[in-house]
Structures are given as C-alpha cells and as structure tokens.
C-alpha positions in Angstrom: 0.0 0.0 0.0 1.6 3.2 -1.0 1.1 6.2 1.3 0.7 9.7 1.3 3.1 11.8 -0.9 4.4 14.4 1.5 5.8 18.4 -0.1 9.0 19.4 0.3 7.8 22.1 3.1 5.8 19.1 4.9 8.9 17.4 5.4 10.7 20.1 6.6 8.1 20.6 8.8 8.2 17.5 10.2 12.0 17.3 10.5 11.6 20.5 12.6 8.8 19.2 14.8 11.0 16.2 16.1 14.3 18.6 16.6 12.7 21.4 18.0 10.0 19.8 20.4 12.3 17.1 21.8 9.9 14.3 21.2 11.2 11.3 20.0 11.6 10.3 16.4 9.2 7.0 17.0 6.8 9.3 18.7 6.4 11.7 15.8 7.4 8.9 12.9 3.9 7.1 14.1 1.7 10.2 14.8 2.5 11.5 11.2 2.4 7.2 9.7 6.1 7.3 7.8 9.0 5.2 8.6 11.7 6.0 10.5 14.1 5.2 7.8 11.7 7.5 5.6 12.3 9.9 8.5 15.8 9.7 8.1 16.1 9.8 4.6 14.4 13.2 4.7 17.0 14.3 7.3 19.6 12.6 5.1 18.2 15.1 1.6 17.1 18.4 3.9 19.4 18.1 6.9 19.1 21.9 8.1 17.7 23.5 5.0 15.4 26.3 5.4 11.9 25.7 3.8 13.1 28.3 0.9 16.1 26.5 0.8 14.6 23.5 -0.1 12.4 25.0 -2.9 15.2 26.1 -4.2 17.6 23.4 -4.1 14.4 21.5 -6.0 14.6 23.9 -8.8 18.2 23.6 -9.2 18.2 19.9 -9.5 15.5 20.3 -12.1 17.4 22.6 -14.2 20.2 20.4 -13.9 18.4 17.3 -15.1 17.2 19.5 -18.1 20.7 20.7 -18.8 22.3 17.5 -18.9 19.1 15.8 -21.6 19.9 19.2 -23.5 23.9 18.2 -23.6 23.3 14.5 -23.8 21.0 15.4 -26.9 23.6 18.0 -28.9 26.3 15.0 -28.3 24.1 12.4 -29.7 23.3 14.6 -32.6 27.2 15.5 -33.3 27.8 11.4 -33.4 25.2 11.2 -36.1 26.4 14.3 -37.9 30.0 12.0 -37.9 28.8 8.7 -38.8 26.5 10.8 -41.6 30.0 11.7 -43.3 31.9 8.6 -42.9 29.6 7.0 -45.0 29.5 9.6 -47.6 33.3 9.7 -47.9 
C-alpha cells in the first residue's frame, strides 16, 4: 500500500517538529504514519535546510536534469552528424 506523498515544506516541517519539540523520532514517525528510515532519509536530503532553501535546491536539481538531456542530446546529434559523413566519404 503506497502512502501519502508528502511536499518538500511538509517534510521540513516534520524534520523540525522532532528537533525542536524534543519528542522522540518514534513518537512523531507514528503520529505522522512514515517510517523511521523514511524519516531519516528526509533528514539525510534536507538536513538543516530552510523551507526556501529547499524549494530552491528543487529547482536547481530540475534545471540540472534538463541541462544534462539538452547536452546528452547535442552529443548524440554531433555522433550522427559524424557517422553521416563517414559513410558519404
């Protein structure tokens, strides 16, 4: 059963509650219903990243993944362009 997909500012939230309240991780890994490897995966990918932070290391990410399609696309084309005029020589 898959569960709920939590945002980027949930998480954070989350993270905080369990640093800043002193509760323990179970205590707040059960009363939210994630994992406590989920929980520290999340710690693991936002440590002590501000909310804006976050948002903004998402957007980054995303621009890289589109930068590197856009280079891995411009490479594959210059390989055709080559085998194009081996065969013609």
């Amino acid at each position: 059963m898959k569960g709920k997909r939590y945002t980027t500012e949930e998480k954070i939230r989350i993270l905080r509650e369990a640093d800043g309240t002193g509760r323990k991780i179970q205590d707040v890994c059960r009363e939210r219903q994630i994992s406590e490897q989920t929980f520290h995966r999340w710690k693991r990918e936002f440590g002590m990243l501000e909310v804006n932070q976050a948002k903004q290391l998402k957007e980054l990410q995303k621009e890289n993944g589109r930068l590197k399609r856009m280079l891995a696309d411009e490479l594959l084309g210059k390989e055709l362009l080559k085998e194009a005029l081996e065969k013609k020589l």
